[in-house]
N, C-alpha and C positions, 0 to 999 in steps of 0.2 A: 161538525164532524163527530161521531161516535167515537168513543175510542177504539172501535176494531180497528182502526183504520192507520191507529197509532202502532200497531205490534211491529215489532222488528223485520220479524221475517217477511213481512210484504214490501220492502225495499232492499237493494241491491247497492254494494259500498260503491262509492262513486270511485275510486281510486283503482278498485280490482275491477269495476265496468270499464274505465278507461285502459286497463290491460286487455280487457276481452277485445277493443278495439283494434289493438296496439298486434292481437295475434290474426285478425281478421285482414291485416294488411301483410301480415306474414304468410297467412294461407295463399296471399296472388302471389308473390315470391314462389310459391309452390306447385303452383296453380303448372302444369306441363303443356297447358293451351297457349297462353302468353308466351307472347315472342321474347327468346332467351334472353335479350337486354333489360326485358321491363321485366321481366322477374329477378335480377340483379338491382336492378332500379329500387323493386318493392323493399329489397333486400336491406338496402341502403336507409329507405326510407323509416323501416323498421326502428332501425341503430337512431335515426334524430331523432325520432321520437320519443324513444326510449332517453336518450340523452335530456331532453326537456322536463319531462317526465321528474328525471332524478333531480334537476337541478332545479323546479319549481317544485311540484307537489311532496315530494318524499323529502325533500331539504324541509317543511313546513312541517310535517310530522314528526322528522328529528327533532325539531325546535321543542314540538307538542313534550315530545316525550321526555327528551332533558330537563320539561320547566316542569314535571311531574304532571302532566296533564290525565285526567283518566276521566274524562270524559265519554261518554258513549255517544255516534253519533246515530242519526235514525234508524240505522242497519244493525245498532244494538252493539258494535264494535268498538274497543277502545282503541286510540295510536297506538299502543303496542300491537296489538291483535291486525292493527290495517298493518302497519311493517311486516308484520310477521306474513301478512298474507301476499304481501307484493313481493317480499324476497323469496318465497319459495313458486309464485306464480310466473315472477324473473327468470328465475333460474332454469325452470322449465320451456320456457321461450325461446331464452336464448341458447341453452341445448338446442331447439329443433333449428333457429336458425344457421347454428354450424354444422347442422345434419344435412339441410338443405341446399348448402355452399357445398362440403365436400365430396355428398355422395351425387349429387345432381346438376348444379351450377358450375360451379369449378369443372367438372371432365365434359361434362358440355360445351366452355368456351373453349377448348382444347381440342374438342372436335373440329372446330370451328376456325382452328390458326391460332386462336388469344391465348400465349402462355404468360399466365405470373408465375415471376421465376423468383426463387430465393437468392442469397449470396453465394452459395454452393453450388448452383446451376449453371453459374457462366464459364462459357467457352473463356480461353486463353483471351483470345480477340476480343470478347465484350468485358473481360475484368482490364486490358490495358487502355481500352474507352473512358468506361467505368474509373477507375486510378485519374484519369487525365481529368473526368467531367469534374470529380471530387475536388481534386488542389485547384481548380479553377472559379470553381462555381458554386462549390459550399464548403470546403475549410474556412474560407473566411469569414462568414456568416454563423459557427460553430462557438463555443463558447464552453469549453469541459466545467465542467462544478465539483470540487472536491469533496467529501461529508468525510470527516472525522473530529476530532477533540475539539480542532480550532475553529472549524467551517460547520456550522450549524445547517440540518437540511433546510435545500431552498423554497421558496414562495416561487412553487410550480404554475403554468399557467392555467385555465382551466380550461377540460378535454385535448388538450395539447398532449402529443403522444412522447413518450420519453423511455430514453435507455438506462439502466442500471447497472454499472460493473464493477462486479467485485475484483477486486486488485490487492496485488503485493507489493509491498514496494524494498529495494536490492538493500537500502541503508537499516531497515527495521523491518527483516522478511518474517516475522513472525506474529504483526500484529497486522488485521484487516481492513483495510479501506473502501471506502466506495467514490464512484464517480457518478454522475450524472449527466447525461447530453441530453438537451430538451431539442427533440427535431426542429427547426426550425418554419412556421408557418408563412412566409414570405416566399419559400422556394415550390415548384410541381412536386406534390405530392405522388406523382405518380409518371414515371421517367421511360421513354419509347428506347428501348437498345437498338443499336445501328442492325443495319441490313433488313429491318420489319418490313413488310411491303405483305400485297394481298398475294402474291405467289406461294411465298416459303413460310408465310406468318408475321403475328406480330409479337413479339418479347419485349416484357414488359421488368421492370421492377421499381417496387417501392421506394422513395426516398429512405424510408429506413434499413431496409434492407442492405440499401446501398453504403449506406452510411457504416454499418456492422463491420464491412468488412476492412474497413480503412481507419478504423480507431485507434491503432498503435499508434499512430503519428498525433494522434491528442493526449497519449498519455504517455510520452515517450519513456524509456526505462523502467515504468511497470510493469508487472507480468498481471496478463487480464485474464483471471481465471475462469469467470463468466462473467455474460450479458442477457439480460431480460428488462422484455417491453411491460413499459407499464401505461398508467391512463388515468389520473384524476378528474374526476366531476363533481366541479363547487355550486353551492348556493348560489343563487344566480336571482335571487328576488333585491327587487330594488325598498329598499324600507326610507321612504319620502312623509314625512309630517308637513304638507302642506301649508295647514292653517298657521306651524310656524315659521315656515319657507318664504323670507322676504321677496324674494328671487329664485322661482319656480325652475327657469329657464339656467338658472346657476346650480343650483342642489341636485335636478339631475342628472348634469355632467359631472358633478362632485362625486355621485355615488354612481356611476356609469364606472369612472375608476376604480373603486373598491369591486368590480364584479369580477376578476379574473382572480381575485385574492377571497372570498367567500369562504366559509368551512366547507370542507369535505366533506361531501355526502357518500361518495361509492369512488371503490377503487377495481380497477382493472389490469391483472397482470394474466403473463404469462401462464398456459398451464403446467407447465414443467418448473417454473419458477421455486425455488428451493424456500422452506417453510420460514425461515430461520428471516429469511431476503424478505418474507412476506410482513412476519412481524414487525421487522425493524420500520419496512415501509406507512405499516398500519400505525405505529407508534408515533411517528415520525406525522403523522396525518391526523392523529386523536380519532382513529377509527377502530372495530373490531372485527372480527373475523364474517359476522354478517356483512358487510358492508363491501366484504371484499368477492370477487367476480373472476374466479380462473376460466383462460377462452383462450380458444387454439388461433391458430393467425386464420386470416390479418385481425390485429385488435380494433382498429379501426375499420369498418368497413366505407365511410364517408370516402376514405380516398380512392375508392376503384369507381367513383362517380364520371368521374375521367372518361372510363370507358363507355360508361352508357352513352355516352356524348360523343362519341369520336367518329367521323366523318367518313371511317371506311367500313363501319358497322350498320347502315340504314339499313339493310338484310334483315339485320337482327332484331332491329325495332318496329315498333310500331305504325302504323303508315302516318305519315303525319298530316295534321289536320287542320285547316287554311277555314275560319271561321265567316261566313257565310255574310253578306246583306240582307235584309229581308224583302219581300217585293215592295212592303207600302214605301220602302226607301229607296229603290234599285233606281237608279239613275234621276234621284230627284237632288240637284245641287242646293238645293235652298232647303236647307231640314225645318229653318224656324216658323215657314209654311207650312211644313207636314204634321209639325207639333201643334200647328195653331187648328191646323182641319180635326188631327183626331191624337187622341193619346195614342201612346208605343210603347212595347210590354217584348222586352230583348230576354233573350233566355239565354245567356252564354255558358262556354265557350264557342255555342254550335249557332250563335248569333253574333255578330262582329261589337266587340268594345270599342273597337276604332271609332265607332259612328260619335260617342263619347267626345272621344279625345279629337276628333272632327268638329264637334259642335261648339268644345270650349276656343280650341284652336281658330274658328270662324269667330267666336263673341270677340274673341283679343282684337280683334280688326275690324273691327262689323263699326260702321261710325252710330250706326243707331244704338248701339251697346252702350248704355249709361253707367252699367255695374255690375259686378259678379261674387256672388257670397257662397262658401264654401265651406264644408268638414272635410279635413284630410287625416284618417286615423292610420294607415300602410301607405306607401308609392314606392314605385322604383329607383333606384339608384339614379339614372338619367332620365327623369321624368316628364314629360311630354307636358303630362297635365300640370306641374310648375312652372315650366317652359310658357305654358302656357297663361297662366295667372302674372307673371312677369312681364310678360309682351302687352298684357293689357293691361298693367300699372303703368307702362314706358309711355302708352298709347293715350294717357291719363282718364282710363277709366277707373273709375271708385272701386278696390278689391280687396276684400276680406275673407283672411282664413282663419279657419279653429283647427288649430295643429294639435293632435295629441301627443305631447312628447313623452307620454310614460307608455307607448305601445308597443309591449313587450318584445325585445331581440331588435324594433328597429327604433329604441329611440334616438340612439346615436345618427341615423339617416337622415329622421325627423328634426332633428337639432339643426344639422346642416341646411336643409333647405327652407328653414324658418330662418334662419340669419341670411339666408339669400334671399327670401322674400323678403325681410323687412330692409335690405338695403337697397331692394327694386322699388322701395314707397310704399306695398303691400299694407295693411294694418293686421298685425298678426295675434290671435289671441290665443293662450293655449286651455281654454275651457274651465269651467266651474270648479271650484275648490270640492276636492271626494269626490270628485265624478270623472269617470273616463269618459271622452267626447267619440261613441264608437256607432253611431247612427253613419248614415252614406248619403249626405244631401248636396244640391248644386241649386244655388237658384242665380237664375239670366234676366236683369233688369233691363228690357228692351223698351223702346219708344217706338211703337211699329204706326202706320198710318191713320192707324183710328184708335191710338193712344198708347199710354204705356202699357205693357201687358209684361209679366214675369211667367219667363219658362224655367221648370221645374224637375230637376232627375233625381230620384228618389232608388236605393238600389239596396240590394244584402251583401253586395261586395264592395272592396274598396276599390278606391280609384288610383290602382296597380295593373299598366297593362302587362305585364309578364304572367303573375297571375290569373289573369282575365283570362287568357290562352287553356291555363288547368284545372280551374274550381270550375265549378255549375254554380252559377246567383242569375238573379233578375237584374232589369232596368226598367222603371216607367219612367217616360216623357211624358211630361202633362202642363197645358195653360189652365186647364179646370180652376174656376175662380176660385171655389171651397178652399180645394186642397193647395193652392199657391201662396193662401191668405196665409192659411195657419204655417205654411213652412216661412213665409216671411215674419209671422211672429214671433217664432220656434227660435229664428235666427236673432231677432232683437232678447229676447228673453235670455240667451246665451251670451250676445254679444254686452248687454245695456243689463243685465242679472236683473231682471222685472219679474213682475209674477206671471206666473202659469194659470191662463186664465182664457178663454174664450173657444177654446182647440176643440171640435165635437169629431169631426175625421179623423185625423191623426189619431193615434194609440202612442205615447212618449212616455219613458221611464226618463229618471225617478217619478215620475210625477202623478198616472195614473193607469201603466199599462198593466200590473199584478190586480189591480181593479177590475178593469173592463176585459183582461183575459178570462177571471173568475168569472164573470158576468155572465162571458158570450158562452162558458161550457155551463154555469145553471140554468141558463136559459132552453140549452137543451134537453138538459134534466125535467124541466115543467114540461117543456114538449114532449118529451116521450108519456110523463104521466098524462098528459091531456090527452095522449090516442094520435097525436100531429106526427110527422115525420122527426127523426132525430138523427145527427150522425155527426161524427167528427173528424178530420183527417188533419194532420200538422205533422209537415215536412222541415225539420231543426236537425240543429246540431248535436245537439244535448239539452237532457230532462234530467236535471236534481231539482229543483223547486218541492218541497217536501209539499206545503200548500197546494200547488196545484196536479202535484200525482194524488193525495189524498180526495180531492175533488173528481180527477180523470176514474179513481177507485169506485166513488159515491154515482159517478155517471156510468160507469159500467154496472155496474148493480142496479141501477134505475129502468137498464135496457137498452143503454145506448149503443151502436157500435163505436168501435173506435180502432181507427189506424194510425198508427205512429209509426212515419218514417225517420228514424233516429239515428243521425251516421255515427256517430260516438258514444261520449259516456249517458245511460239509461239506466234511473235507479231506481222502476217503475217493474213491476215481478209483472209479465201478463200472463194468461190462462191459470189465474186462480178460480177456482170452482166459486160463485155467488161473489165474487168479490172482483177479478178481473177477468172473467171467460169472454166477455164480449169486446177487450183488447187484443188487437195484434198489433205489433212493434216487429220490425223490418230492419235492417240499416245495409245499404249498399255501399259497397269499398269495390272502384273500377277504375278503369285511367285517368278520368278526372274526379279530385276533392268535389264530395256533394257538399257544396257551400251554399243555397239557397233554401232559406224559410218560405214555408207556403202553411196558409192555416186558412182551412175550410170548415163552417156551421152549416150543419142544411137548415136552420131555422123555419121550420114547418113545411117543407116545401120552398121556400124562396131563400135558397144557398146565397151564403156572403163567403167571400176570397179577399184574403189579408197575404201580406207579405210584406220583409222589413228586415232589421237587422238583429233583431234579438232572438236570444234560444231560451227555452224555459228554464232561466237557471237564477238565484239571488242574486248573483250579482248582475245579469242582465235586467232586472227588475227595479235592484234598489241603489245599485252603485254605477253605474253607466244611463249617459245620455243614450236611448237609443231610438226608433223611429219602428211601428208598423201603419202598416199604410191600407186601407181601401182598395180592391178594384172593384173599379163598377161598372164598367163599358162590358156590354155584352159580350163581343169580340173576344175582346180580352180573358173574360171569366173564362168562355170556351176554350181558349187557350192554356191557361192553367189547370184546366177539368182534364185535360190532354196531358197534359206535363206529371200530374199527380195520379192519373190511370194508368200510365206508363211505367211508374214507379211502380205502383201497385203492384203490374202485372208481370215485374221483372224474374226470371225465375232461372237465371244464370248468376248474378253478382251479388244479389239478394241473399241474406242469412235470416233465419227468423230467432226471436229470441224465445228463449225458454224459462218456465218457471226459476229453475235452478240459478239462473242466471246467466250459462252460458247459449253460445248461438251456434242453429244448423243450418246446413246449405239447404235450401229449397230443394225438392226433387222434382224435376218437369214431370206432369201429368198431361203432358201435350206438346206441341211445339217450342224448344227453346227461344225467350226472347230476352232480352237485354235493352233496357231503357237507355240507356248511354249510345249503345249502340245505332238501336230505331232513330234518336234524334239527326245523331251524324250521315245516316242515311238518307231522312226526310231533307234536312238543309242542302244533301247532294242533290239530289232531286229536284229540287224550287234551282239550284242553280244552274243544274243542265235545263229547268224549264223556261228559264229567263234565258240563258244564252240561245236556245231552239225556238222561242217564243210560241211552246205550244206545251199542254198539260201533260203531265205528267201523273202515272199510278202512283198511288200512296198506300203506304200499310196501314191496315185497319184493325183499331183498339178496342174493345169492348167498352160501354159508356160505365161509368162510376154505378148507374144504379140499373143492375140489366133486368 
């Protein structure tokens, strides 16, 4: 690389890219097309994220900056300078999202029946409810906390929402006290008042709300001069030294404990909250006036989650969406036949994940099933797919999992159902020392009639169906001798720690996927100098990999085109004049998480299609097991040439980025279409064509190269 390539300004902070995301999911909240619940939804969605946000990334630059860090990273920015620019990017966000709640959301569910009421609001009738629900149903579960001389402030939970009241008290009325109630998260966060029905409406109010108005009886003989909400968000990184972790499986439940007790990274209070209440809480926290976060109610937005979900609301949402079979499967009961004729290339949500959690759920019983080896890095709470790995240890087939238990928010899940599997016989391993095990494989040791054959599911999502229902990822099913070998290598290498050695298919980090990615984009660099076709397309999550944006730079300056579908963080500047004009970068935010990698080379004319689990990022490169994969079945490639033209052509959900770094809405210069949408369409269509048993119209896409 030259060093132009090295200047500051041709990369974008990965931290403030991640905010640019964080407001692109705020814009559908805004969005006046979306049905009023899924822009509440979005609303919601905003606040977790933001929450994560603080408690991984911005906790990790407080760190930076306490140990005097002053490093610059390739954006030419030091931790101070990135704080500096997420608090004031913050601030401005979450401004527009209580703009978007009060002047637009809010008097719109109110059109609609849905009042959030305050404690001020209630009729006589629903405060003598209200009083009865309280001594019955949450005094006891209540816990007042005193703060003064003798009572030192408590170890708050973290994002646990809490009351603060200032108090007098009748024997020493001249000196100030404070209390504490930590709402308690065991109880509905969010309480239906009697008489609600679809006629007269539905009235709602908050557990804390509720709470406010019944606190004399927790502090009896005080006088409470006020109350204000607040909201702490801690450090939430788990810090695990493996290599000296006798007991991997022990250390992370060790530090699972410590995660509600983390430093305070950001505090949330009241905006009326008195200055005086603010410092003591900030002190009280080892935080500063940065860190702190005045927001009008509700502080919480998580808890009106409730409603999006509520059974007499379907009006209000979204149609919902019953994920499809495809034909080559529609009524075939034996899949390990259909796997064995031709590979299968599942595109969900708008393709059935069940066909999945069907094929492990038939190996658990299938007597010709010798064995079944598995990566499990997410699942569900009640998991099918453990359900199912259990049923065929009981069944005494040979079954191995690689449990990741350090995958972030679920490893507490993952713990659980790794001692459930190893008390069903399972042989359970939880992966390579420094390495997160976050690849998506399945491989099915069968014994079929003309020998053993291993079938093979290879995917970019995990094996969670709850999930499966909201992201977009792949699935291949494949016998393909090639590619079965090397996943059963892939598997002893992990399982047996052997070398990494004979794998030509497969693309596998740590080991050589930052290699052969580099490869396959200079490869298109000679092509385009040689006069051959060139072109690039890769549909991820996220692009910081400084290496290979500086390459994606040297191939746009070469001539190449290049499209990047990027849902998230992009710290890649496109339409730079001689440097990146022949980039465009895209990222779609619609009702479902775009969770699928796809990455296309036209290699001179004869296009290759990858797809897998990793994103252009370090640590999907050098710190995670992960897996991209080949497709080579013609079928198939067309099929993904379809998935990734669709993106292309999306021109409703679609933002495109810009130099500066931030993104604009696409303006139709034609017919609106929406790639989310066309899918859900096309899948309707093969279904009513399957139940009619006759053809059906399809919508028609222009081809990648018209």
């Amino acid at each position: 690389m030259t060093s132009l390539f090295n200047k500051a300004e041709y990369f974008i902070n990965r931290e403030l890219s991640w905010l640019e995301f964080n407001a692109r999911v705020l814009e559908e909240a805004a969005d006046p097309k979306q049905p009023l619940l899924e822009r509440l939804r979005f609303l919601c969605i905003f606040s977790s994220n933001l929450d994560e946000f603080f408690e991984i990334r911005v906790a990790g630059i407080k760190q930076q900056i306490e140990n005097g860090n002053e490093e610059q990273t390739a954006d030419g920015l030091t931790p101070l300078e990135v704080f500096e620019g997420i608090e004031k990017r913050t601030r401005e966000l979450v401004e527009t999202q209580y703009k978007i709640w009060n002047e637009e959301i809010n008097p719109a569910l109110k059109e609609h029946g849905i009042f959030l009421c305050n404690h001020k609001e209630l009729s006589q009738p629903e405060l003598v409810w209200c009083k009865n629900y309280f001594d019955k149903e949450i005094f006891p579960v209540l816990t007042p906390l005193a703060v003064d001389s003798s009572h030192p402030f408590p170890q708050l939970v973290n994002k646990c929402l809490n009351l603060i009241l200032t108090l007098k008290r009748p024997h020493n009325f001249h000196s100030v006290n404070f209390g504490i109630v930590q709402i308690p998260r065991i109880l509905p966060r969010l309480i239906t008042l009697p008489g609600s029905n679809a006629q007269t409406g539905f009235r709602f109010i908050l557990l804390s709300e509720l709470i406010v108005n019944f606190l004399d009886s927790l502090f009896p003989g005080d006088e409470i001069q006020a109350v204000n909400f607040f909201r702490i968000t801690r450090n939430s990184e788990l810090y695990i030294d493996e290599e000296e972790a006798e007991n991997l499986l022990q250390t992370v439940e060790e530090e699972l404990k410590k995660r509600n007790r983390g430093n305070a990274v950001r505090l949330e209070i009241e905006a009326n909250c008195p200055k005086e209440l603010e410092k003591i809480l900030l002190n009280a926290l080892h935080l500063d006036y940065r860190d702190s976060y005045r927001n009008p109610d509700p502080l919480n937005f998580l808890h009106l989650l409730s409603i999006c979900n509520h059974e007499a609301f379907a009006h209000l949402r979204d149609r919902p969406w019953t994920p499809v079979i495809p034909a080559e499967l529609s009524g075939k009961p034996d899949l390990f036949e259909v796997i064995r004729k031709e590979d299968i290339l599942l595109h969900h949500p708008f393709e059935s994940f069940g066909i999945i959690v069907d094929l492990l759920q038939k190996a658990a019983v299938d007597p010709a099933v010798l064995g079944i080896r598995m990566t499990l890095y997410r699942t569900s709470g009640d998991s099918p797919i453990v359900h199912a790995l259990i049923r065929a240890a009981q069944n005494g087939k040979q079954v191995t999992a690689l449990v990741e238990i350090k995958a972030r928010f679920d490893e507490e899940n993952n713990i659980l159902w790794a001692k459930r599997m190893e008390e069903a016989g399972i042989h359970v391993l939880y992966g390579i020392v420094g390495l997160k095990t976050h690849c998506k494989m399945l491989e099915i040791i069968r014994k079929d009639q003309d020998g053993i054959r291993l079938y093979v599911h290879l995917a970019t999502g995990n094996y969670h169906p709850s999930t499966a229902r909201l992201y977009t990822d792949l699935s291949l099913l494949t016998t393909n001798e090639e590619i079965t070998k090397e996943v059963a290598t892939l598997f002893n290498i992990l399982t047996g720690l052997s070398r990494f050695h004979g794998i030509k298919k497969l693309i596998v980090s740590p080991f050589n996927m930052a290699r052969r990615i580099k490869e396959l984009i200079q490869r298109e660099i000679e092509n385009t100098k040689e006069g051959k076709k060139s072109r690039i397309i890769a549909k991820i999550n996220a692009l910081v990999d400084e290496d290979i944006i500086q390459l994606l730079y040297a191939a746009s300056s070469a001539g190449v085109k290049i499209d990047l579908i990027v849902r998230g963080i992009c710290c890649l500047r496109p339409g730079i004049p001689k440097m990146s004009e022949n980039i465009r970068v895209i990222s779609i935010v619609g009702r479902f998480l775009e969770h699928s990698r796809i990455f296309y080379f036209e290699n001179g004319g004869n296009p290759e299609f990858y797809s897998g689990s990793a994103d252009w990022m370090q640590r999907n490169f050098y710190r995670r097991i992960e897996i991209v994969f080949p497709i080579e079945d013609p079928k198939l490639k067309e099929k993904l040439n379809e998935i990734l033209n669709a993106y292309l052509s999306d021109n409703v959900k679609a933002r495109e980025l810009l130099p500066n770094g931030k993104y604009k809405r696409i303006k139709p210069d034609k017919e609106p279409f929406q790639a989310q949408l066309y899918f859900r369409d096309k899948a309707r269509k093969e279904q009513q064509r399957q139940s009619k048993g006759k053809e059906e119209s399809e919508i028609t896409i222009k081809p990648i190269h018209p």
